[in-house]
C-alpha positions as CSV (number, residue, x, y, z in Angstrom):
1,X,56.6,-42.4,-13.9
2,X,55.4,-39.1,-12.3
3,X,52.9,-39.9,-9.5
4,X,50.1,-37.2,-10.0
5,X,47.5,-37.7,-7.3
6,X,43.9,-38.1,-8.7
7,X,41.9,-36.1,-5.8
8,X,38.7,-37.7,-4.4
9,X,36.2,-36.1,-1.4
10,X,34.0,-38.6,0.0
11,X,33.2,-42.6,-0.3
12,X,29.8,-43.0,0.4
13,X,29.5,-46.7,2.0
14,X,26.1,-48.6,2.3
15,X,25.6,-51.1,4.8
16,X,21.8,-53.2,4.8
17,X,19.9,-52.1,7.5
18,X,22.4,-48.7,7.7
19,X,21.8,-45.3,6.8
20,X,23.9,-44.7,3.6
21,X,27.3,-42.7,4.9
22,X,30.8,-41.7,3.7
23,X,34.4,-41.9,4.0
24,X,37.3,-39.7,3.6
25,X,39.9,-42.0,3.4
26,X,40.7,-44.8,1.8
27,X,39.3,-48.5,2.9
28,X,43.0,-50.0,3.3
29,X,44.4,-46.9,5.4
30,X,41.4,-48.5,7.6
31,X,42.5,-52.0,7.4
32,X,46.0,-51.1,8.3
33,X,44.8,-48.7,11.3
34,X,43.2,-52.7,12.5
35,X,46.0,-54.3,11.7
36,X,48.6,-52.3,13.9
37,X,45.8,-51.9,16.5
38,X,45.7,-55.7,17.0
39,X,49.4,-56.3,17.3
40,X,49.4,-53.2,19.7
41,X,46.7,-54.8,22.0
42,X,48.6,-58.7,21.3
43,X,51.6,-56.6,23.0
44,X,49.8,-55.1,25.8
45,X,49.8,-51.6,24.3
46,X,47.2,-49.1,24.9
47,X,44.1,-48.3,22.1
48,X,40.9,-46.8,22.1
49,X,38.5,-48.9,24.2
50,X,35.7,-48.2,21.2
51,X,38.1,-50.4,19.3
52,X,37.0,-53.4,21.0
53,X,38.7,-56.5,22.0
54,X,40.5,-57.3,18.5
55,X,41.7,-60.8,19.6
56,X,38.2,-61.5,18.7
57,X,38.6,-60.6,15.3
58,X,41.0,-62.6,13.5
59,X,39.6,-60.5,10.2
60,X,39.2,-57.1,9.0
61,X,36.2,-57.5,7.3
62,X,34.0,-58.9,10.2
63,X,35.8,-55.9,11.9
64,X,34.8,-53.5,9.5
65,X,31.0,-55.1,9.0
66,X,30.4,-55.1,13.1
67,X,27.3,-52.8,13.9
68,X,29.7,-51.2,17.0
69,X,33.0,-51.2,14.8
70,X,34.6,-50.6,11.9
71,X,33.2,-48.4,9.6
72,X,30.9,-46.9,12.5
73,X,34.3,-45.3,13.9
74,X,35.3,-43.5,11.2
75,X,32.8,-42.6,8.7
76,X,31.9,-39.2,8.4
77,X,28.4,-38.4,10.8
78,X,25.3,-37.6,7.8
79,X,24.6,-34.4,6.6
80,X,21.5,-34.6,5.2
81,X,20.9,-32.6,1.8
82,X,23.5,-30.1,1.3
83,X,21.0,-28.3,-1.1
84,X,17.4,-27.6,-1.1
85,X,14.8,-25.0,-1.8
86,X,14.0,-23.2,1.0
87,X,10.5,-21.4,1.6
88,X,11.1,-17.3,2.6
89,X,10.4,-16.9,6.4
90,X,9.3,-20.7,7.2
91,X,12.6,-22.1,8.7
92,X,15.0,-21.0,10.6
93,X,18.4,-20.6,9.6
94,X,21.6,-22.3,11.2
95,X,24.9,-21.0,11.6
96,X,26.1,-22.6,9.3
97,X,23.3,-22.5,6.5
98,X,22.7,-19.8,4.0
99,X,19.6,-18.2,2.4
100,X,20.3,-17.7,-1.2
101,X,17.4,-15.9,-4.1
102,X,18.4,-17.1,-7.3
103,X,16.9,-15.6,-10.9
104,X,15.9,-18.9,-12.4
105,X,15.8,-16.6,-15.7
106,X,20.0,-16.1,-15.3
107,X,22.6,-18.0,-17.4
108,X,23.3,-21.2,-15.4
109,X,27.0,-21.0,-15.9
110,X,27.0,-17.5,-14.6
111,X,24.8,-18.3,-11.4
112,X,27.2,-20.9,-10.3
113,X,29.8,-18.6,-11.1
114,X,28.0,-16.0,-8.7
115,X,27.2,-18.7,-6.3
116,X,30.9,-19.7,-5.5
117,X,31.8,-16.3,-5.5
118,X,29.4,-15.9,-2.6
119,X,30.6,-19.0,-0.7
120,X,34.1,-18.6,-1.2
121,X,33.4,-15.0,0.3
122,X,31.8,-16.8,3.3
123,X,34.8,-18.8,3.9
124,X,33.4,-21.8,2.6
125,X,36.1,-24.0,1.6
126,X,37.3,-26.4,-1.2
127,X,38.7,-29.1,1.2
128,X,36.1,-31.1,3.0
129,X,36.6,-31.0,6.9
130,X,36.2,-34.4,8.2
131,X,33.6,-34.8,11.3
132,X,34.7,-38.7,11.8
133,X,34.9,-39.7,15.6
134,X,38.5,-41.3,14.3
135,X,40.3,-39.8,11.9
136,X,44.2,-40.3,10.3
137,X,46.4,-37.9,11.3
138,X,47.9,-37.1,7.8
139,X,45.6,-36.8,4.3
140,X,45.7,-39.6,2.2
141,X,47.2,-38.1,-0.3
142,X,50.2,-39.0,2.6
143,X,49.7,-42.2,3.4
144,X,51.2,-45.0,1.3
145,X,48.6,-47.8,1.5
146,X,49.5,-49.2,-1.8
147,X,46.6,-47.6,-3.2
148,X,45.5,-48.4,-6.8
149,X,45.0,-46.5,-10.6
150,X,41.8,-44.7,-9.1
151,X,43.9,-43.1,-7.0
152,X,46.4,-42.2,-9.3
153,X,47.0,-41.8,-13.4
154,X,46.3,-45.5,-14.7
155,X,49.5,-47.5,-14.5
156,X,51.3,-45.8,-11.3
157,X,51.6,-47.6,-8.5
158,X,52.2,-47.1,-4.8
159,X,54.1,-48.8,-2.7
160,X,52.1,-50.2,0.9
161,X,55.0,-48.6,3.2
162,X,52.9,-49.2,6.4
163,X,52.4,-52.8,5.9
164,X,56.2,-53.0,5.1
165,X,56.7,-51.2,8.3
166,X,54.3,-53.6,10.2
167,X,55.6,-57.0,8.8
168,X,59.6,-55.4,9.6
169,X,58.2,-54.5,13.6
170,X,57.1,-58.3,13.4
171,X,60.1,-59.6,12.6
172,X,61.9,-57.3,15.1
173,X,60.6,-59.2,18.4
174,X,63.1,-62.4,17.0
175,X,65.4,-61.0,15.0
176,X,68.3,-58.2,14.7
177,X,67.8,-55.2,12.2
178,X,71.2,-56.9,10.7
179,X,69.4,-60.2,10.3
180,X,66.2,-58.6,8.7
181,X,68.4,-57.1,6.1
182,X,69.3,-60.6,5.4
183,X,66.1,-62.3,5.8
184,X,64.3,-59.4,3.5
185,X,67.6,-59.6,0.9
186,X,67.8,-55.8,1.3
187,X,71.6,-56.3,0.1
188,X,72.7,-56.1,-3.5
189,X,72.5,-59.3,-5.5
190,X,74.5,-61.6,-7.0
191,X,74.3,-64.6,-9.8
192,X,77.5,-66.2,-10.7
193,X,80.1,-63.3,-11.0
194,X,78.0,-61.2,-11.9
195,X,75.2,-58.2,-10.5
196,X,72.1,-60.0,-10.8
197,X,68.3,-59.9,-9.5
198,X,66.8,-62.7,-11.3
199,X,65.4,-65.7,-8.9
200,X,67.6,-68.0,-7.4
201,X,70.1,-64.9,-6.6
202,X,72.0,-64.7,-3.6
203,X,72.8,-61.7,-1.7
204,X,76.1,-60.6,-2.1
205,X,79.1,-60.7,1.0
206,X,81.7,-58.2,2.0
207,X,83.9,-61.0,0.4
208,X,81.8,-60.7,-3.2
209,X,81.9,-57.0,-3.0
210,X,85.5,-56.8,-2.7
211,X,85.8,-59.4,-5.6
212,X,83.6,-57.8,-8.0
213,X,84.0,-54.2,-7.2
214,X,87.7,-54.1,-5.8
215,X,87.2,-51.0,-3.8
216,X,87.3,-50.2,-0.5
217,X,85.6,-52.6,2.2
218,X,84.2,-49.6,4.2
219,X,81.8,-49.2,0.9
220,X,80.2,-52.1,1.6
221,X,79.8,-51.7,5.3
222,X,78.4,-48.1,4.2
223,X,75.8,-49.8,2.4
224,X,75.2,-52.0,4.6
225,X,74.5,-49.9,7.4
226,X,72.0,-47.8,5.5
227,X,70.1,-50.7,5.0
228,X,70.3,-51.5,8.9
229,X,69.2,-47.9,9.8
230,X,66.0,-48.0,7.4
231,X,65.0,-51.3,9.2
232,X,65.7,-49.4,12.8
233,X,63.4,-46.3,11.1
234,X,60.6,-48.5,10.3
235,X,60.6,-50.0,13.6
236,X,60.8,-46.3,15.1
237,X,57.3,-45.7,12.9
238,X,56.1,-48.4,13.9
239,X,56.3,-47.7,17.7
240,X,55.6,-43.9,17.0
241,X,51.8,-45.5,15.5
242,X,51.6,-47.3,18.4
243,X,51.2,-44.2,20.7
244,X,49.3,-42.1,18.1
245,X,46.7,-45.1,18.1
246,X,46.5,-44.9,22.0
247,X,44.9,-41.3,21.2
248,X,42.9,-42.4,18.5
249,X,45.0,-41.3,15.9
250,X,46.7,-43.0,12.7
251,X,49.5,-43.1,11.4
């Protein structure tokens, strides 16, 4: 199925207690930001010190609901009203604010027609700037957090390629990227004499491949070392997070 990407602006999140704020990206591109933050500090990496001392925190959500963490690192800082009337000569005008006189007597579908006109010819853009103090270095229409059918058309789903990426980098401190491809069953399977990928398969050898196939033996090692070099990419990802979350950034 096509993936078509269902376009969102801004989460607002409320907290009890908390002034009422928002987020641009998605909750689990958050969670996974703490997650390879933790296993960077568990390896004596570098990360932001406003991060805090994740050992502490042996979930997200306490994380996430901490007064000094969390969601107070990355939501967007308040705005206030974004419109409001406005008496002639009484306020002063920022920078960034604009003065408009509207003809409450006009059509309304022509006055916001007139009105976008305006701001699009005061550079006012579609795409919402984020002000976060940390922010994701990609949009999240680029970032593969296994996200769900509000994201996208109902029925398309998303594969969680960070977490895969994480869990592999895990496995990488004990094991080979050849054993991984074992240990993850990356290699074709096999049921009796036959291609199979029902449970109780079993990975198929250079041995079953010749069997089955009867070609050349370099066509299995082919395959197998693509599967060797995606493990070795993930683990290059992984690593490349690791200094992008030294400087605050993600992924």
């Amino acid at each position: 199925m096509r993936k078509i990407w269902t376009n969102r602006k801004l989460f607002t999140v409320r907290f009890k207690g908390r002034e009422p704020r928002a987020l641009l990206w998605r909750k689990p591109v958050y969670k996974e930001w703490f997650l390879y933050a933790k296993l960077a500090q568990e390896l004596g990496k570098k990360i932001p010190k406003a991060f805090g001392n994740l050992k502490k925190f042996d979930d997200f959500e306490d994380w996430w609901r901490h007064p000094k963490y969390g969601f107070e690192l990355f939501c967007e800082k308040p705005m206030g009203e974004l419109v409001q009337e406005t008496q002639p000569n009484r306020s002063k005008l920022q920078p960034d604010e604009l003065l408009l006189k509207i003809n409450l007597k006009g059509d309304l579908e022509i006055i916001n027609r007139d009105i976008k006109r305006l701001l699009i010819s005061k550079d006012v853009g579609e795409d919402y700037t984020s002000n976060a103090r940390f922010q994701p270095s990609r949009s999240m229409k680029n970032i593969s957090v296994g996200v769900t059918d509000k994201a996208y058309e109902k029925g398309t789903k998303r594969d969680n390629k960070i977490k895969r990426a994480r869990e592999t980098y895990i496995m990488s401190l004990t094991m080979s990227p050849k054993e991984i491809v074992k240990e993850l069953k990356l290699m074709p399977q096999i049921g009796g004499d036959h291609w199979s990928s029902r449970e109780g398969a079993r990975q198929m050898t250079r041995e079953d491949f010749l069997k089955i196939t009867g070609s050349d033996p370099k066509r299995y090692q082919f395959t197998l070392d693509n599967r060797i070099k995606t493990i070795r990419r993930q683990i290059r990802n992984v690593e490349k997070s690791f200094e992008n979350i030294a400087i605050g950034k993600f992924p």
